[in-house]
N, C-alpha and C positions, 0 to 999 in steps of 0.2 A: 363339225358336229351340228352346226345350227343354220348349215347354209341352205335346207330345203324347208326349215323355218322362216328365214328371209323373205325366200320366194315367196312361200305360202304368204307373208304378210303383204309383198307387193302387190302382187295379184287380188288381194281384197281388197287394197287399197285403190287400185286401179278400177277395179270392178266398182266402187262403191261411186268412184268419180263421173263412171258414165251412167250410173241408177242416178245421181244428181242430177246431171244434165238432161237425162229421160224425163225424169219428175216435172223437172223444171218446165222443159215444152209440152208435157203434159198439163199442165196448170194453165201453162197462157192458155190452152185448146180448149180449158174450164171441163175439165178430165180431172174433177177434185178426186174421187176415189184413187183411180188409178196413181193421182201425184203422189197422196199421202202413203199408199203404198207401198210407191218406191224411195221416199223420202225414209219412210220409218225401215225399209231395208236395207237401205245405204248407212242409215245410220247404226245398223247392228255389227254389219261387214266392219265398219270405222273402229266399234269399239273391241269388238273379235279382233280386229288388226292390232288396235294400238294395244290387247292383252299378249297378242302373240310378242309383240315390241316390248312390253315389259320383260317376260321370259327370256328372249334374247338377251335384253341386260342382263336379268337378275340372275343367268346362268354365266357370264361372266365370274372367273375369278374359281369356278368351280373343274374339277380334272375327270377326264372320263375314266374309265377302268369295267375291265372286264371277268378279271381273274383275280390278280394280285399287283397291285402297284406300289412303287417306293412312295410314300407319301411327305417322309424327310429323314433325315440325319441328324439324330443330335449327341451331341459329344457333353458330357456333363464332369467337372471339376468341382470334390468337394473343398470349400474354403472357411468351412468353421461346422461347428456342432451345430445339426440341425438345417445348414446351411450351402447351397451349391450352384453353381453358375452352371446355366446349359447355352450352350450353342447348335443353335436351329439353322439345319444348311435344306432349302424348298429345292423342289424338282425343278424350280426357275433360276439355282444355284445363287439365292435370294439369302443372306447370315441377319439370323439375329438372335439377340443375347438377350439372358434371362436372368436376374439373382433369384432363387428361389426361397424359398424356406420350408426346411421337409425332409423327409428320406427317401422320395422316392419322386419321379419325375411323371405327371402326369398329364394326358395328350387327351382332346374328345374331337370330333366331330359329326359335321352332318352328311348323312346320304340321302341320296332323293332317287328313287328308281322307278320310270315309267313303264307305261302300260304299254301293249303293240300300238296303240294308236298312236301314243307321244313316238314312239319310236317312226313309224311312218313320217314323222313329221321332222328326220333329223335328230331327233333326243335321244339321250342316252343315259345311261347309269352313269350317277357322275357325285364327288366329295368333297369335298371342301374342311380343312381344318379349322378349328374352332376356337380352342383353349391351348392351354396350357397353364400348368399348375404345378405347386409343390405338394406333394400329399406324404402325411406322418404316419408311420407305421403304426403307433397305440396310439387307441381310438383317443383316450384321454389326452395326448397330444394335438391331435385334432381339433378337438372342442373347446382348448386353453390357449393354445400357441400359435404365433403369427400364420396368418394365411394370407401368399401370396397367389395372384393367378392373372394372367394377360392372354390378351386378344392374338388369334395367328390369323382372323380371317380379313379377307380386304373390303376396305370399305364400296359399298356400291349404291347407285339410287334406288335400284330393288335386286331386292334375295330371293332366286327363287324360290329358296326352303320357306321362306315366310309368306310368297305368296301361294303355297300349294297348301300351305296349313289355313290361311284365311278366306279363300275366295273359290267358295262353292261350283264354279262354272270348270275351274281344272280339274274337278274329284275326275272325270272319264278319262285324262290324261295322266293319274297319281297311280301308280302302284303301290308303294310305300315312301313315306318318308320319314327318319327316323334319327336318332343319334346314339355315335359309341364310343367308347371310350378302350383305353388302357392304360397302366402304368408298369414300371418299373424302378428298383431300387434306381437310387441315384450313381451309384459308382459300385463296380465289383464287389469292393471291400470299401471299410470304412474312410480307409485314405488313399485309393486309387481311384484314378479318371477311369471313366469307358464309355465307348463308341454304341450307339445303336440307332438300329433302320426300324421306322415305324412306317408300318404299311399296310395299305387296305384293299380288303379281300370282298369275295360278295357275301361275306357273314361278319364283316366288322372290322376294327381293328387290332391288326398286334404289332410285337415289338417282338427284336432279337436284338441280341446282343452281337456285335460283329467285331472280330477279330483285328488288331490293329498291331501290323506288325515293325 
């Protein structure tokens, strides 16, 4: 997904290398214009590069999708009034466990969707999970009773979602970026487990409940 991103980075990086070295013997030759010139292009190419360099991170840890992707499985067991354990199976076949508090099992993330330009560059529509939560059916439960909610996203040195939100130079690369959500009761019925795939489409996220025989 990011490997004509790479490129793209090498190659300014490399380009910026030999504007240095041009500068440079343009300076001994007392060619000040010409040096600062290429001195102040080189140094534009470095920072273009090392923003392309963030992006490659920051898109780390994020799944691409085009239609409809499994985004995970989770299997929810209630274990008390109010109260329910889910287990989170990632498209990386990655488990982890949840106590929640709530009736209903709640999922968000982010989507980041580029422009033809990002896309020329390797990028692509791509998700990343977010949260997870217990959420209460009456509101008044809500606003009184415990609220649980944990992290599903992975840690990284940069997010791309956070840096298309802050740094004015990616707006020509951002087509939307944005966050969805959905929930669903915790279990069938009040005291049955059940299975379900949460998955994201290019209008967001849902849930189905899937058959476990």
């Amino acid at each position: 997904m990011t490997g004509i991103l790479r490129l793209v980075m090498v190659a300014f990086t490399l380009f910026a290398v030999a504007l240095v070295y041009l500068s440079a013997s343009a300076w001994r030759n007392r060619r000040r214009l010409s040096s600062f010139v290429g001195f102040l292009a080189s140094a534009l190419l470095v920072t273009f590069s090392m923003l392309l360099g963030a992006i490659t991170v920051g898109i780390q840890g994020y799944r691409a999708f085009t239609q409809e992707a499994l985004a995970a499985t989770i299997k929810t067991e209630p274990v008390g009034p109010h109260r329910f354990r889910a287990t989170v199976t990632l498209p990386d076949s990655s488990l982890h466990m949840f106590d929640l508090a709530g009736d209903a099992v709640y999922v968000d993330a982010h989507v980041l969707k580029w422009r033809p330009l990002g896309t020329l560059l390797g990028l692509e529509t791509v998700y990343e999970l977010d949260r997870i939560a217990g959420r209460y059916q009456a509101l008044g439960d809500e606003q009184t009773l415990e609220r649980t909610v944990y992290s599903l996203a992975q840690k990284k040195p940069f997010d791309a979602f956070d840096l298309a939100r802050r740094y004015w130079v990616l707006r020509p690369f951002v087509d939307a970026e944005y966050g969805s959500a959905t929930f669903v009761s915790s279990a069938g019925t009040p005291a049955r487990p059940a299975t379900y795939e949460v998955r994201v489409s290019t209008t967001g996220l849902l849930v189905r409940r899937v058959a476990v025989r």
